[in-house]
C-alpha positions in Angstrom: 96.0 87.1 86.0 97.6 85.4 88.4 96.1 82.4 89.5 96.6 82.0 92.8 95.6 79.7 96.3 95.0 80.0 99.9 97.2 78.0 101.9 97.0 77.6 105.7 100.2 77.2 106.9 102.0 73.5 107.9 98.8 72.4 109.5 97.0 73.1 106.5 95.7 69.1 104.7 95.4 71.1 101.8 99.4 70.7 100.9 102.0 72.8 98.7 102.8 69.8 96.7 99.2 68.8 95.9 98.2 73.0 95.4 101.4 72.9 92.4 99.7 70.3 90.8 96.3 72.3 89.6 97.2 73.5 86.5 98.3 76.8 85.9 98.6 77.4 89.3 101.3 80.3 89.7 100.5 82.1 93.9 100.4 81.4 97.1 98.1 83.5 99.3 99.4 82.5 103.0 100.5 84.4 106.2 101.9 84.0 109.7 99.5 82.3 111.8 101.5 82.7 115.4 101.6 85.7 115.6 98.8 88.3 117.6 97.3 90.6 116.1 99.3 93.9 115.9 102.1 92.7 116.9 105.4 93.2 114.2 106.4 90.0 111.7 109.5 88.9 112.0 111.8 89.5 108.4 112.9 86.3 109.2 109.6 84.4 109.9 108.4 86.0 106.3 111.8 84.7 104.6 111.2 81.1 106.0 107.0 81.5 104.8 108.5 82.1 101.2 111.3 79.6 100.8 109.2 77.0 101.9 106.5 78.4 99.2 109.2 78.7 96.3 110.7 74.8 97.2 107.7 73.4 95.7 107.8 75.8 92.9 105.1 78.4 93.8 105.5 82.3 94.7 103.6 83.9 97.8 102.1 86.8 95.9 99.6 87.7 98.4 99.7 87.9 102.1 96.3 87.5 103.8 96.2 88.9 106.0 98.0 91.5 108.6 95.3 91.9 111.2 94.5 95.2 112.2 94.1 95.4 116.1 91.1 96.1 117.2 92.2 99.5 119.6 93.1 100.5 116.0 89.7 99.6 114.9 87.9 101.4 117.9 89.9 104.4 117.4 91.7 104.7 120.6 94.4 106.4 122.0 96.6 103.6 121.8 96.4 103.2 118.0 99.4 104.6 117.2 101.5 102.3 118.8 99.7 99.6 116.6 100.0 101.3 113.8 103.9 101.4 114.0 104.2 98.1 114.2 102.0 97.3 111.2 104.4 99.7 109.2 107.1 97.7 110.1 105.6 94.9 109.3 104.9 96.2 105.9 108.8 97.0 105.9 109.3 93.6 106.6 107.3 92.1 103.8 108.8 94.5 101.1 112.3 93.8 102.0 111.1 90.1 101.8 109.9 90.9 98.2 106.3 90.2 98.9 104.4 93.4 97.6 100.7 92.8 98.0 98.6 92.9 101.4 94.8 91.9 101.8 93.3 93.0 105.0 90.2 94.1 106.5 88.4 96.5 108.8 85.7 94.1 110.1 85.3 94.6 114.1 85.7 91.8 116.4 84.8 88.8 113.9 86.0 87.9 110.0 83.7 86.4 107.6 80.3 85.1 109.3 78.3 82.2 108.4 75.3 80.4 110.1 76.2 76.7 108.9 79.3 75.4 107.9 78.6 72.3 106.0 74.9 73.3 104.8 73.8 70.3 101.7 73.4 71.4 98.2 71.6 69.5 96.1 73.9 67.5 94.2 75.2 66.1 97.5 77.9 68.4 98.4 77.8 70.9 101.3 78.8 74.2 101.7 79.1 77.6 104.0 75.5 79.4 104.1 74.1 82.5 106.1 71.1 82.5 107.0 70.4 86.2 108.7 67.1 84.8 111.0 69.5 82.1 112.1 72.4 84.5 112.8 70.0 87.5 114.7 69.5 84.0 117.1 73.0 83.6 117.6 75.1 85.3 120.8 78.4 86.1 119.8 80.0 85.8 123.3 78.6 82.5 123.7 80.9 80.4 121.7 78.5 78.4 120.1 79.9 79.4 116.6 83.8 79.9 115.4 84.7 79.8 111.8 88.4 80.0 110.2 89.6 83.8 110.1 87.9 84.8 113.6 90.3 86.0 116.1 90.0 83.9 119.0 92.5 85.3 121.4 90.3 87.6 123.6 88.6 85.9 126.4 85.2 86.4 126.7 85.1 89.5 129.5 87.3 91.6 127.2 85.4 90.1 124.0 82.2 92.0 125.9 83.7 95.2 126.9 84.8 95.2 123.2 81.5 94.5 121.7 80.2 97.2 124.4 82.4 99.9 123.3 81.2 99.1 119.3 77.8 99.9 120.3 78.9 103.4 121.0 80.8 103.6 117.0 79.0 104.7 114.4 79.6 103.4 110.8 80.7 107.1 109.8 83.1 106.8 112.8 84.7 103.7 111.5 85.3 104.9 108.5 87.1 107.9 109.7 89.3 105.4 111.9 89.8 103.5 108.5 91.1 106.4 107.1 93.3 108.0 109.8 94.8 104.2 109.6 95.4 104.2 106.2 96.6 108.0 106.2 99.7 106.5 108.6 100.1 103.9 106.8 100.1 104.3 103.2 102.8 106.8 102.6 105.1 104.2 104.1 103.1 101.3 101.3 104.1 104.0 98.9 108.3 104.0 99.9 108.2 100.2 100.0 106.1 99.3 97.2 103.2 97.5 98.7 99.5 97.5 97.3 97.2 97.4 100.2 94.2 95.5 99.3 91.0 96.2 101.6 88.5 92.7 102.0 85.0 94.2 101.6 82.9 93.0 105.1 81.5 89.6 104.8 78.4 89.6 104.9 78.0 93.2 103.7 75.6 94.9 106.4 75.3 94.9 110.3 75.7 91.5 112.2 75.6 91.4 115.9 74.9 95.2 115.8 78.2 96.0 114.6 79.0 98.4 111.8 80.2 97.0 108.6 81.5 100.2 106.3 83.6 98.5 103.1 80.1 96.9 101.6 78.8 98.6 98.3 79.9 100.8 95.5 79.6 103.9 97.5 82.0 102.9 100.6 84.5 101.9 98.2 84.8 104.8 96.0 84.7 106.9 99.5 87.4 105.1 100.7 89.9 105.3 97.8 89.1 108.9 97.4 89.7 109.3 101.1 93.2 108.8 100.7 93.8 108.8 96.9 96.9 106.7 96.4 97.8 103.6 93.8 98.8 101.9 96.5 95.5 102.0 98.4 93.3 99.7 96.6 90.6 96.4 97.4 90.4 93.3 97.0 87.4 92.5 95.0 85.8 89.4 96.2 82.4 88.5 93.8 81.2 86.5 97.3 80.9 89.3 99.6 79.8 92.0 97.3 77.6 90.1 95.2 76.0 88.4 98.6 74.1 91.4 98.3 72.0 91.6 95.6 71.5 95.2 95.4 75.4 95.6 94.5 76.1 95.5 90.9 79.9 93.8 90.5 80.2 95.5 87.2 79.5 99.0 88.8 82.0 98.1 91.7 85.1 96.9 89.4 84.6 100.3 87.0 84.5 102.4 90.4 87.9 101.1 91.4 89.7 100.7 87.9 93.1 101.0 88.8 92.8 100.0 92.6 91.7 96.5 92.3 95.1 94.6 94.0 93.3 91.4 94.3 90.9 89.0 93.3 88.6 87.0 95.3 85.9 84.5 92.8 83.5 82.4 94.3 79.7 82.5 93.9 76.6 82.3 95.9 73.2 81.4 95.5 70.8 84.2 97.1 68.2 82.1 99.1 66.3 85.0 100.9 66.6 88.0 102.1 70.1 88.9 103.4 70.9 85.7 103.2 72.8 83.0 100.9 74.3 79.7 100.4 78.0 79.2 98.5 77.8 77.2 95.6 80.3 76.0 93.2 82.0 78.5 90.8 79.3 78.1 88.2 77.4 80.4 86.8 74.6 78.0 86.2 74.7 77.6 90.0 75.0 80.7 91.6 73.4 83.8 91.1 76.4 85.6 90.0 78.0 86.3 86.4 81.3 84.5 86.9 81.6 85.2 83.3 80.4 88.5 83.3 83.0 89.6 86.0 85.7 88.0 84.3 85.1 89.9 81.3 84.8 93.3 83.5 88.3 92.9 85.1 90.0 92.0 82.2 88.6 95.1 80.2 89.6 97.2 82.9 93.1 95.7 82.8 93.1 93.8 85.9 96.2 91.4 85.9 97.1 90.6 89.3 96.3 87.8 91.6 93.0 86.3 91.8 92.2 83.1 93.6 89.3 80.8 93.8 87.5 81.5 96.9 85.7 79.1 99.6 84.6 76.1 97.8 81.8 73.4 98.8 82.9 70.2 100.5 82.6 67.5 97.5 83.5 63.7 97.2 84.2 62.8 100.9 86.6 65.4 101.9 86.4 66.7 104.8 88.8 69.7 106.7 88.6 73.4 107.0 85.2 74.8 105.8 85.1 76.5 103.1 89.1 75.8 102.1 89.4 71.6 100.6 91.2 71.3 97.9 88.8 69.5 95.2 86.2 72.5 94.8 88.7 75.2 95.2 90.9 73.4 92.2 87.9 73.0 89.9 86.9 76.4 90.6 90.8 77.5 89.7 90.4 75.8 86.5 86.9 76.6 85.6 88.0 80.6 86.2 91.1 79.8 84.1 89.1 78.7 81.2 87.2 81.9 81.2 89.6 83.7 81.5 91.6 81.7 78.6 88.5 81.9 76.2 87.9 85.7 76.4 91.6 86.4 76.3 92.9 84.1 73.1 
């Protein structure tokens, strides 16, 4: 596997020089910040992204993500016009020679949390969701914005878009996943580009929207939808495993063959529908880091993976979820599995 990191761009305090130094370290999983959603990247703006990457002796093997609009999302008229754009962009990125793209399907908001910097016992803190807390919570208020959230629309259109979900049933979505994907994997076929789906995060309803990539069943639906190699997921042991009705194992055999990247971190279930990240662990969390490990390497799996949003440990402070201490122990600690069962 290809060990890889999230890096955030020139702003980023987590920096290429200090990423090179975890060992083993081989990706970069980055994109272009600047640019709105749906609009076409630049093949010059990706060139410069991977230069800058390659001076300090690193690859961008991942980009994450190309945001799908949101008209495409919704299904509307207008999604075509979108949609060209985001083959281009996929164009772009191949002629670039970066092959592999992670996206999602999540409406209006990425990953959701109810506390950014909840404490852990050993001192640390960490992202948790807590569903009571988040039922409390009004989206449009702008009491709550985490990393990953589109921020662009202003609150009136943020409401007539949150409206119009109300009316989009999960079965609906789905179908708009897959006239999407329908455009636009033919054209990840001619250039060589894996499309990697992020499962929703958490993996059920929040603010009454529908969440459709979230257990074994969506996923097998999806990649049967529109059977191609090229139409794969990204596996990420936080989101699927936040549920604890999803069995990981069952989930990695379901898409042998269509796994195009990895997310690992683990949580700690601390209720019902709700959870706390915790270090990579396994004597931590409540998921088989080991286990999976195992899984994905029986099933061949030798792509990139990267350590997923770590806890906040010995001081630092910065992006949630994305310091560099936890995330380069958790590199490491996944390496040494991943070592030991291999040699």
């Amino acid at each position: 596997m290809e060990m890889s990191f999230r890096w955030y761009g020139d702003e980023d305090p987590v920096t290429l020089d200090k990423i090179r130094q975890i060992p083993d370290m081989i990706g970069i999983v980055s994109a272009i910040y600047d640019i709105p959603a749906g609009e076409i990247w630049p093949y010059e703006e990706i060139v410069k992204l991977k230069e800058k990457v390659e001076k300090h002796g690193l690859k961008v093997n991942v980009i994450e993500s190309v945001p799908v609009h949101e008209e495409i999302k919704m299904g509307l008229d207008t999604r075509d016009k979108w949609i060209e754009n985001y083959k281009q962009t996929i164009r772009n990125l191949s002629n670039a020679g970066i092959y592999t793209v992670c996206y999602n399907f999540m409406p209006v908001f990425d990953w959701t949390r109810s506390e950014l910097d909840a404490p852990l016992p050993d001192g640390s803190n960490s992202l948790k969701y807590d569903e009571a807390t988040v039922k409390n919570l009004d989206p449009l208020s702008g009491e709550l914005t985490l990393p990953g959230w589109d921020l662009s629309f202003q609150t009136d259109e943020l409401e007539k878009i949150m409206e119009r979900y109300q009316t989009i049933s999960e079965v609906q979505l789905m179908d708009n996943l897959v006239y999407f994907l329908e455009k636009v994997i033919p054209i990840a076929e001619e250039e060589g580009v894996l499309m990697a789906i992020h499962p929703d995060d958490p993996p059920w309803p929040i603010f009454g929207l529908p969440r459709i990539i979230k257990n074994k069943n969506s996923v097998k639906h999806m990649l049967e939808a529109v059977d191609s190699p090229n139409n794969g997921i990204t596996f990420c042991t936080g989101s699927y495993g936040a549920d604890p009705k999803n069995d990981l194992l069952k989930i990695i055999e379901a898409a042998k063959g269509r796994i195009h990247f990895v997310h690992a971190r683990n949580v700690k279930w601390t209720g019902e529908l709700s959870f706390q990240e915790t270090s990579h662990s396994v004597n931590e969390g409540s998921l088989d880091m080991i286990g999976v490990m195992k899984k994905l390497i029986e099933v061949g799996y030798e792509g990139p993976i990267r350590p997923d949003h770590g806890r906040m440990i010995w001081g630092e402070t910065g992006r949630p979820g994305y310091g560099l201490y936890d995330r380069a122990l958790g590199a490491t600690y996944l390496n040494g599995i991943i070592d030991t069962i291999k040699k």
